[in-house]
C-alpha positions as CSV (number, residue, x, y, z in Angstrom):
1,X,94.5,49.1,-60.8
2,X,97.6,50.9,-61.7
3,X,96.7,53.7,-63.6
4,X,98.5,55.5,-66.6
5,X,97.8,58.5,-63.2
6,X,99.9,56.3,-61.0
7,X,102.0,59.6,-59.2
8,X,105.1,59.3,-60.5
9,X,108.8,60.9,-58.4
10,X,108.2,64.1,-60.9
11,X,104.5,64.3,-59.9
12,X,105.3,64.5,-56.0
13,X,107.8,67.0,-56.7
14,X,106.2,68.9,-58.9
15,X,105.9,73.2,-58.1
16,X,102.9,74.0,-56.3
17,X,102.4,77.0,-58.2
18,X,98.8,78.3,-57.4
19,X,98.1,75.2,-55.7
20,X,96.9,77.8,-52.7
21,X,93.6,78.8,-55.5
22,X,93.3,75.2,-56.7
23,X,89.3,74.2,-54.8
24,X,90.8,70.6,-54.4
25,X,93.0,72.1,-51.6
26,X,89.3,71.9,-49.5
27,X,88.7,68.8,-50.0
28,X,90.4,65.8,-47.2
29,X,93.0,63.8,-48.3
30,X,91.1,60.4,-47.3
31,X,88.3,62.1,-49.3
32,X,90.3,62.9,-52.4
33,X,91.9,59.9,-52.6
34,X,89.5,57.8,-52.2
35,X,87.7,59.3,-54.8
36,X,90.5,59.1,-57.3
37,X,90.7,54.8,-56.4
38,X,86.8,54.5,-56.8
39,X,87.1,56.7,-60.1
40,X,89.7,54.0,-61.5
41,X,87.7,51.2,-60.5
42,X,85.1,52.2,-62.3
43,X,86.8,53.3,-65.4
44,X,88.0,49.7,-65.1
45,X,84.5,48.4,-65.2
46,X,83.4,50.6,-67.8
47,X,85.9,49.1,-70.0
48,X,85.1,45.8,-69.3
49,X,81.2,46.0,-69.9
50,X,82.6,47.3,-73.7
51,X,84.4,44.0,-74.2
52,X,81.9,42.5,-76.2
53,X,81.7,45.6,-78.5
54,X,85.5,46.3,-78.6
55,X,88.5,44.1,-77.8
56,X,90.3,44.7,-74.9
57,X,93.4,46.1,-76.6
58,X,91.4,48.4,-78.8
59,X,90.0,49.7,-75.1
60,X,93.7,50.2,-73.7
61,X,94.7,52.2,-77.3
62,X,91.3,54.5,-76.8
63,X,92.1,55.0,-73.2
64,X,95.2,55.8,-73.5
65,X,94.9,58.1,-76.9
66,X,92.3,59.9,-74.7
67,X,94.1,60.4,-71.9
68,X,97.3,61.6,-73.3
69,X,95.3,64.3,-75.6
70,X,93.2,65.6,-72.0
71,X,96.6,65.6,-70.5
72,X,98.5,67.8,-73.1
73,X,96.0,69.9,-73.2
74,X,96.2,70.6,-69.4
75,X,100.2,71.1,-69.8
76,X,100.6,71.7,-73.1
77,X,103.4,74.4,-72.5
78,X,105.4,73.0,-70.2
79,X,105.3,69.2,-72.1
80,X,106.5,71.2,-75.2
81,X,109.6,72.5,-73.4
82,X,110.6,69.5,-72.3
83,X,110.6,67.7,-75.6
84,X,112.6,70.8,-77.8
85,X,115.2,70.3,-74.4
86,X,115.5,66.9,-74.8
87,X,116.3,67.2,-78.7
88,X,118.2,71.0,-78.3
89,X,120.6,69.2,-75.7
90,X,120.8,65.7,-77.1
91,X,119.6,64.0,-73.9
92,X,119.5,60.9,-75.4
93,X,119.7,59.4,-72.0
94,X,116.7,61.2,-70.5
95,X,115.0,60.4,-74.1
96,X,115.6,56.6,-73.1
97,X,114.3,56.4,-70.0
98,X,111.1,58.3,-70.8
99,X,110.8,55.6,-73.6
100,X,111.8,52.8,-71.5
101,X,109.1,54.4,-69.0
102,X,106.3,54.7,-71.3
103,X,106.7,51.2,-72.9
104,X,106.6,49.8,-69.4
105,X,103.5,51.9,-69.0
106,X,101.9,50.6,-72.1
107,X,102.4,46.9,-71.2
108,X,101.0,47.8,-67.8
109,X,97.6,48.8,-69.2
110,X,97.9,46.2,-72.3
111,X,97.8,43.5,-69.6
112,X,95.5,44.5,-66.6
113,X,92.9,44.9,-69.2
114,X,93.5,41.8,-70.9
115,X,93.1,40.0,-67.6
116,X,90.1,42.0,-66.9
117,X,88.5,40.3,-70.1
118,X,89.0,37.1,-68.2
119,X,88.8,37.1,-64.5
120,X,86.9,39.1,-62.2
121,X,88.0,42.6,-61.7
122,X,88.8,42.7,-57.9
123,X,91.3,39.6,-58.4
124,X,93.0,40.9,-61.6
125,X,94.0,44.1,-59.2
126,X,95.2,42.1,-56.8
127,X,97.3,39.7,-58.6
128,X,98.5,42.9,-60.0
129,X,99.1,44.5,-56.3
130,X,101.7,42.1,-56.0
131,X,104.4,44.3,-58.1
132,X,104.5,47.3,-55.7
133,X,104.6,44.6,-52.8
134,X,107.4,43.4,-54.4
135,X,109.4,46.6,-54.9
136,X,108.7,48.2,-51.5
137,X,109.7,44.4,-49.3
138,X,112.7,44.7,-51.6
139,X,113.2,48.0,-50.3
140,X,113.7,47.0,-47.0
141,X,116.0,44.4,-44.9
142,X,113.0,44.3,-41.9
143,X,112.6,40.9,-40.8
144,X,108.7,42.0,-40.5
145,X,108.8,42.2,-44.3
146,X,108.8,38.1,-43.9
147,X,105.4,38.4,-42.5
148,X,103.8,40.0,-45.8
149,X,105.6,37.9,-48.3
150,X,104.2,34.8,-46.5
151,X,100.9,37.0,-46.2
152,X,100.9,38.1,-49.9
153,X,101.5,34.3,-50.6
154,X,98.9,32.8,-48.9
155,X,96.6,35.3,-50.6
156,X,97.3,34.7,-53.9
157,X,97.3,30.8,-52.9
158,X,93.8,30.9,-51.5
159,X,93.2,32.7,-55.0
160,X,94.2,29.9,-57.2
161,X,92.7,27.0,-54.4
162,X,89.3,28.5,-54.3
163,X,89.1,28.9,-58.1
164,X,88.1,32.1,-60.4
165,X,84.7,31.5,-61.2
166,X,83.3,34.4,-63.5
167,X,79.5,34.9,-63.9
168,X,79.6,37.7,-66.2
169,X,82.9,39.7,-67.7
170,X,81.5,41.9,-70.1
171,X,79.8,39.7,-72.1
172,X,83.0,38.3,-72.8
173,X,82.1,34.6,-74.2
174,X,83.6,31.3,-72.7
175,X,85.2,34.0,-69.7
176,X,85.2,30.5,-67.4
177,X,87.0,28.4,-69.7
178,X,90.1,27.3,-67.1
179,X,92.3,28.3,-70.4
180,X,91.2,31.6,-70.5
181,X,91.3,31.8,-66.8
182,X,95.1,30.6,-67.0
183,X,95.9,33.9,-69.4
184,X,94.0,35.9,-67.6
185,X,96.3,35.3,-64.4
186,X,99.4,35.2,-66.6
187,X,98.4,38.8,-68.0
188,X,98.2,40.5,-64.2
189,X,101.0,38.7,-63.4
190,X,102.9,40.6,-66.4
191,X,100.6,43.9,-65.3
192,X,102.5,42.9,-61.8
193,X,106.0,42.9,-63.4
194,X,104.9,46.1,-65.3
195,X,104.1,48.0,-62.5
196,X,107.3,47.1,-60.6
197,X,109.5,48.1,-63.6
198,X,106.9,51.3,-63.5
199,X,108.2,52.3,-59.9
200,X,111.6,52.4,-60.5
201,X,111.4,54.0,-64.1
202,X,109.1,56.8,-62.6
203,X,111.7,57.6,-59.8
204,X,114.4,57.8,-62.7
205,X,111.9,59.5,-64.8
206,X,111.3,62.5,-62.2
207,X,115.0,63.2,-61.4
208,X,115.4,64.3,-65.5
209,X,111.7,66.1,-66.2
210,X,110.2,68.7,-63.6
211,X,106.6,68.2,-63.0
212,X,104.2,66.5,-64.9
213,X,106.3,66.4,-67.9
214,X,107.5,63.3,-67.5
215,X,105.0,61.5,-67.2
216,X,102.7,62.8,-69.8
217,X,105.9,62.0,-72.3
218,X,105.7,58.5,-71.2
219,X,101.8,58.6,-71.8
220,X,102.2,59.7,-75.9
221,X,105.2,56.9,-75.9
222,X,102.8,54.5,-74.5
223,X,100.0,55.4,-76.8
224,X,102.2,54.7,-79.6
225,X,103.5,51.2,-78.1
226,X,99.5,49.7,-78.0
227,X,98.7,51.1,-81.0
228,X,99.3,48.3,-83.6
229,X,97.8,45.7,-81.2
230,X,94.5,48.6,-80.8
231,X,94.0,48.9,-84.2
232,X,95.0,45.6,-85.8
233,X,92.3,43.8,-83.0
234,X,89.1,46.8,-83.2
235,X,89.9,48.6,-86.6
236,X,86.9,50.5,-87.5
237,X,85.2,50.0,-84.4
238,X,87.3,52.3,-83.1
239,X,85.8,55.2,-85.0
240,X,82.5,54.7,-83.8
241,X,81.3,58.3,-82.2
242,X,79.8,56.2,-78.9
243,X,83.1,53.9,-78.7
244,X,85.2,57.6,-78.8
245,X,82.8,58.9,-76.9
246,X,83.3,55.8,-73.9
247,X,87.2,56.2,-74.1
248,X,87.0,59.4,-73.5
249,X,85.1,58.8,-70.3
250,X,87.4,55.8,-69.5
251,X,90.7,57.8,-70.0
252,X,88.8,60.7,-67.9
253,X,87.9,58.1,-65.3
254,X,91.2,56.0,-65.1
255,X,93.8,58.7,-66.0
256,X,93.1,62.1,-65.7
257,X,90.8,62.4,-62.4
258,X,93.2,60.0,-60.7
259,X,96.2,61.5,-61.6
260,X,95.2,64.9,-59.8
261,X,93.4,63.8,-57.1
262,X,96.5,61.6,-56.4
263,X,98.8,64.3,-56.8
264,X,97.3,66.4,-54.4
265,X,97.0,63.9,-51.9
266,X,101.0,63.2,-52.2
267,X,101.0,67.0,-51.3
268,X,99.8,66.5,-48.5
269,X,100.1,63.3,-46.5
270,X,103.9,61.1,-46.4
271,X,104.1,58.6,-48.7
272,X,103.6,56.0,-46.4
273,X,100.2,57.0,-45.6
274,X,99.5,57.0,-49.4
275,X,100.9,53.6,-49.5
276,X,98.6,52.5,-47.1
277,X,95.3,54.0,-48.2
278,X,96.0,52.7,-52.0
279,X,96.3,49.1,-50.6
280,X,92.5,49.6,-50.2
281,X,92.4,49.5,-54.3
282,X,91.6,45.9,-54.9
283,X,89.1,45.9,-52.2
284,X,87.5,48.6,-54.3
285,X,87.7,46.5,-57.6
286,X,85.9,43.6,-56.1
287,X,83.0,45.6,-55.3
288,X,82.8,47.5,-58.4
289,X,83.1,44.1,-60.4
290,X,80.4,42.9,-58.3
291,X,78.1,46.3,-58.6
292,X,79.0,47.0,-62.0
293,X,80.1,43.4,-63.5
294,X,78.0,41.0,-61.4
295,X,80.8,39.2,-60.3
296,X,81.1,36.5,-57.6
297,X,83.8,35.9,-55.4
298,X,83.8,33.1,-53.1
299,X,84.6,33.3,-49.4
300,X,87.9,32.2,-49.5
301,X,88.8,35.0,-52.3
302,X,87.5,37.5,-50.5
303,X,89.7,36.5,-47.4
304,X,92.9,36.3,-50.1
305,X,92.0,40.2,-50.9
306,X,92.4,40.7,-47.5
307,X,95.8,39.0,-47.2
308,X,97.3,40.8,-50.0
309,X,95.5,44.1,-49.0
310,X,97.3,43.9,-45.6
311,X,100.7,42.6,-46.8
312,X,101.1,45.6,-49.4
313,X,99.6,47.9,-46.2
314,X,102.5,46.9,-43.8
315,X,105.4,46.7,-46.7
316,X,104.0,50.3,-47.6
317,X,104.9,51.3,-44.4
318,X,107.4,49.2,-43.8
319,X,109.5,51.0,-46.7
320,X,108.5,54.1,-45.6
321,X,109.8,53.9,-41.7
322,X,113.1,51.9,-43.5
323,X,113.8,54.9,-45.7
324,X,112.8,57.8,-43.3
325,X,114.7,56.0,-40.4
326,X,117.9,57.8,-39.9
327,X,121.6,56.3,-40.5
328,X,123.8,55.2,-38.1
């Protein structure tokens, strides 16, 4: 899933600084990011096997509360600066598209764990998988890019054909009713559209804030966008030490450990490469759901993974080659 870490245009161009003394510099970029896909899988999962003690929005508030405050704290300096600049200089224009960015970012998460209350975890991701698909075939005029929309397609077809059977979503009760299957689609559908919106407000966000900044501004906005639905649907349940305690491991999990380890790897390896290894991501969520969740998938939805995983492979590099190919 996407992640509130999803590297965002500031993040890839952010100063390297001391990045020679930083120990993650030793570790291989298959390695790292691989890591920082498994480590939001299972934050992912963790969440959901909470669902019968806290709602899912009350998760998405605790998660994201968490991993704005661990992310301040590791830039608290420079996050500062670029918040006084923003009101010395009356950006108001850089002020909106942060906001705009960190709504976007707050429905993201709203969604993808409302649909992981309700269908299984690897096909919530890939319904979801579908936005970035969409924005890098847009990017492009190859007629290959015809190839994964009709891939992608007949994915997400075999999805809905062979049915979303859930044996177990976090104890979540009547998870198989074909209703609650329905929203469940609907919501990574609208995770989809998030994520989309995401890309394009992250590349906007990055050309106004240096660094990180950014994108830990659009975290504390999107904190405050799921708060209402958080704390109207958990209320005191969110106070519970051991529920504070699990969101901070979630936001650790599915924010902060991602974020770097993503960040590094965009150091380091061209984007289309990145594009390529994160289309792996939903593979990964169908095997934590059935590890952690005890979720079956069927044949056929395995095979629909596949299609979707290979159709945002080859549009990832795809847009990559289109954009690196030089002008006549």
């Amino acid at each position: 899933m996407p992640s509130a870490s999803e590297p965002t245009a500031a993040a890839r161009t952010a100063p390297l600084g001391q990045a020679g003394q930083d120990p993650l510099r030793r570790v291989p970029p298959p390695v790292l990011l691989g890591a920082g896909i498994l480590s939001v899988q299972i934050g992912a999962g963790l969440a959901a096997r909470m669902f019968g003690t806290v709602s899912a929005a009350g998760l998405t508030g605790l998660r994201l509360w968490m991993a704005t405050l661990l992310l301040v704290a590791l830039g608290a300096r420079p996050t500062i600066r670029a918040f006084r600049g923003v009101i010395a200089d009356r950006a108001w224009r850089d002020a909106a598209v942060v906001i705009a960015f960190g709504a976007t970012l707050g429905i993201m998460n709203f969604s993808i764990y409302q649909a992981f209350a309700r269908i299984p975890l690897g096909i919530a991701v890939t319904i979801e998988f579908l936005g970035p698909l969409a924005v890098a075939v847009a990017s492009s005029r190859r007629l290959i890019d015809v190839v994964w929309v009709v891939l992608a397609g007949t994915g997400v077809t075999l999805l809905g054909t062979a049915g979303v059977s859930v044996a177990k979503t976090g104890g979540v009760p009547g998870a198989s009713d074909s209703r609650t299957v329905l929203a469940g689609v609907l919501f990574a559908l609208t995770a989809a559209a998030a994520w989309a919106c995401y890309i394009l407000l992250s590349a906007a966000t990055g050309r106004r804030f240096s660094g990180s900044t950014g994108l830990v501004l659009a975290m504390a906005v999107a904190s405050i966008v799921v708060a209402p639905a958080a704390v109207t649907s958990a209320g005191r349940t969110l106070l519970r030490p051991a529920v504070l305690a699990a969101g901070l491991v979630i936001g650790l999990l599915s924010s902060v450990i991602p974020y770097r380890f993503e960040l590094e790897t965009l150091r380091r390896v061209p984007p289309r490469v990145f594009g390529i290894w994160m289309s792996l991501e939903p593979a990964v969520a169908a095997l934590v759901g059935v590890v952690m969740l005890s979720q079956a998938l069927s044949v056929p939805q395995w095979i629909a993974i596949g299609c979707v995983i290979v159709a945002s492979a080859g549009a990832a590099l795809g847009a990559s080659l289109a954009a690196t190919a030089p002008q006549a």
